[in-house]
C-alpha positions as CSV (number, residue, x, y, z in Angstrom):
1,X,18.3,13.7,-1.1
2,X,17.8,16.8,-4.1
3,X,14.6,18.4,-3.1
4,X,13.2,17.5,-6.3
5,X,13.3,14.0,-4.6
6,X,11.8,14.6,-1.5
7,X,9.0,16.7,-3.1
8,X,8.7,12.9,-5.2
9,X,7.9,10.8,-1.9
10,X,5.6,13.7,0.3
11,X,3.4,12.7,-3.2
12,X,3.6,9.2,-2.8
13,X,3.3,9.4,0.5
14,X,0.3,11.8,0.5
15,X,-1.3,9.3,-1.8
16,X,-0.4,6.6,0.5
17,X,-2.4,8.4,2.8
18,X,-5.6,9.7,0.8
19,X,-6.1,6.1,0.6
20,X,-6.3,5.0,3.9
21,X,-8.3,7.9,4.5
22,X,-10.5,6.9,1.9
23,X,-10.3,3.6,4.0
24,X,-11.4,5.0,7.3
25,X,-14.1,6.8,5.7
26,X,-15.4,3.9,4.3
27,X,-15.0,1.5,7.6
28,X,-17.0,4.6,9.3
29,X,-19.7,4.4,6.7
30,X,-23.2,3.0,7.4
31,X,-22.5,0.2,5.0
32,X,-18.9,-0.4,4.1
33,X,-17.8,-1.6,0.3
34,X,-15.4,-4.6,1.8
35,X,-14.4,-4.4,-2.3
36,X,-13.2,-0.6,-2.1
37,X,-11.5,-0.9,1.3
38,X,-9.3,-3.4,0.2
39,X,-8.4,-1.9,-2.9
40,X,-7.6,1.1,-1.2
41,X,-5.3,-0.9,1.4
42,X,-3.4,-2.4,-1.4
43,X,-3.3,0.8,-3.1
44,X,-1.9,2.7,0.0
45,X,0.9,-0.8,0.7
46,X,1.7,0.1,-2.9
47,X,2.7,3.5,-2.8
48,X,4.4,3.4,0.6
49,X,6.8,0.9,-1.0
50,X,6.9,3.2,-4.4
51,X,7.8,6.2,-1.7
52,X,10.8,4.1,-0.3
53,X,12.1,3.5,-4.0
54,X,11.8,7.0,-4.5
55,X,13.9,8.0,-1.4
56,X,16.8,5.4,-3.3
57,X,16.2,7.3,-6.7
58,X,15.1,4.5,-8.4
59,X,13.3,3.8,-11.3
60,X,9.2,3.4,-10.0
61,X,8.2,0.0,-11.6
62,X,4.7,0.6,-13.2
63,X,3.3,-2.5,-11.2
64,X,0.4,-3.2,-8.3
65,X,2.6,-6.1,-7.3
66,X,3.4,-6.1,-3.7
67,X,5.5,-9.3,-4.2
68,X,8.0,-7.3,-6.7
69,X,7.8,-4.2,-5.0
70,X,9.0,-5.6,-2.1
71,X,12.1,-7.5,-3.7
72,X,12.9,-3.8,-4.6
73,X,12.6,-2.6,-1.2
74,X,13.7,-5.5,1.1
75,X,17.0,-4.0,1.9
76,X,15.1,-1.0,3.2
77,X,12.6,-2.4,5.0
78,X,13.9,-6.1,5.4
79,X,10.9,-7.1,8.3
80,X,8.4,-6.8,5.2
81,X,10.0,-10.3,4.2
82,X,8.5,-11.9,7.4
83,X,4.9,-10.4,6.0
84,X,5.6,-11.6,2.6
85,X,2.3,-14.0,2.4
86,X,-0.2,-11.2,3.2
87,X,1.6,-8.7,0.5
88,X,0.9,-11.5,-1.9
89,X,-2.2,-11.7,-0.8
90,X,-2.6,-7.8,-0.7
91,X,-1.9,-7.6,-3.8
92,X,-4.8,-9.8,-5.2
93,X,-7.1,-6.3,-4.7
94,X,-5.8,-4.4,-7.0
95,X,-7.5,-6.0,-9.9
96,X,-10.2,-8.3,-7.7
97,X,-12.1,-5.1,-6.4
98,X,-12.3,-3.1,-10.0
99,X,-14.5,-6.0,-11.6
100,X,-17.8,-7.6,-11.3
101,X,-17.9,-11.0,-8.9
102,X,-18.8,-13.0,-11.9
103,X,-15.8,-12.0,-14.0
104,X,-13.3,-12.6,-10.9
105,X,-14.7,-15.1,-9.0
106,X,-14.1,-13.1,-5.8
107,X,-15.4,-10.5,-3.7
108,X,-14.2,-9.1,0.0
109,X,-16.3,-9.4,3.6
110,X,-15.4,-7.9,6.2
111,X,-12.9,-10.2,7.8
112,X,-11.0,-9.5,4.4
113,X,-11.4,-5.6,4.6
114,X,-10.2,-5.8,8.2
115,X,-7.4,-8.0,7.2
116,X,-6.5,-5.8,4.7
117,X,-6.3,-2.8,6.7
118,X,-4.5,-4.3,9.4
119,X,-2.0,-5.1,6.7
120,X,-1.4,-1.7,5.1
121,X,-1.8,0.3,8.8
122,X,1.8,-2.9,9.3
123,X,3.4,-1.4,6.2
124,X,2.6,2.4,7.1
125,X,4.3,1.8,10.5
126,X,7.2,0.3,9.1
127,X,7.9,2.5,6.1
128,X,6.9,6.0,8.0
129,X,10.1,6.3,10.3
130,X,12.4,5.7,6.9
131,X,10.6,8.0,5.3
132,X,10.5,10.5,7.4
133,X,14.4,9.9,9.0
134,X,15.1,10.4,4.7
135,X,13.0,13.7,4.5
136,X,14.8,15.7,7.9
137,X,18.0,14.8,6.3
């Protein structure tokens, strides 16, 4: 990999990882925004699987689908096909959160914030050891 390439995923991946900070701040707030913690889950899923398409020099599809980011990826990380439901599901946030209930229809509690995070913490563990095998090289 050029280093011009690995500089290209340490920013995804320090993305990646501003958001789930941004996540454990907020679980570890006196009142959590269910709506901002998922966003930032799907956000961080996201960037992880933009980090691995950087690693493969490939083109970084301007999309907050988790679904189509994953076809992109699947021969990288190929156990994110058993977890395909909850990327689609994921992937929901990254519109749901930004808007008023009444325009979406839908809002996160905190069953859905926890889900979330369990979700992108699943992707971070799976997509950290590529990553980092990729940037030793």
């Amino acid at each position: 990999m050029t280093e011009p390439q690995k500089k290209l995923v340490k920013q995804w991946v320090d993305k990646a990882l501003n958001d789930l900070l941004n996540v454990t701040n907020n679980l570890n707030a006196d009142h959590t925004p269910w709506d901002t913690v998922c966003f930032h889950c799907q956000q961080a899923v996201e960037k992880y699987l933009k980090a691995i398409l950087a690693i493969q020099n490939q083109p970084i599809p301007r999309t907050h689908d988790l679904e189509q980011l994953h076809i992109l990826v699947q021969d990288w990380v190929p156990i994110l096909s058993e977890h395909l439901e909850d990327l689609r599901w994921l992937t929901t946030y990254a519109i749901v959160s930004r808007y008023p209930v009444e325009i979406i229809e839908q809002s996160a509690e905190e069953d859905e914030g926890l889900r979330a995070y369990a979700i992108a913490q699943m992707v971070q563990r799976f997509c950290e050891p590529i990553i980092e095998s990729h940037l030793t090289r």
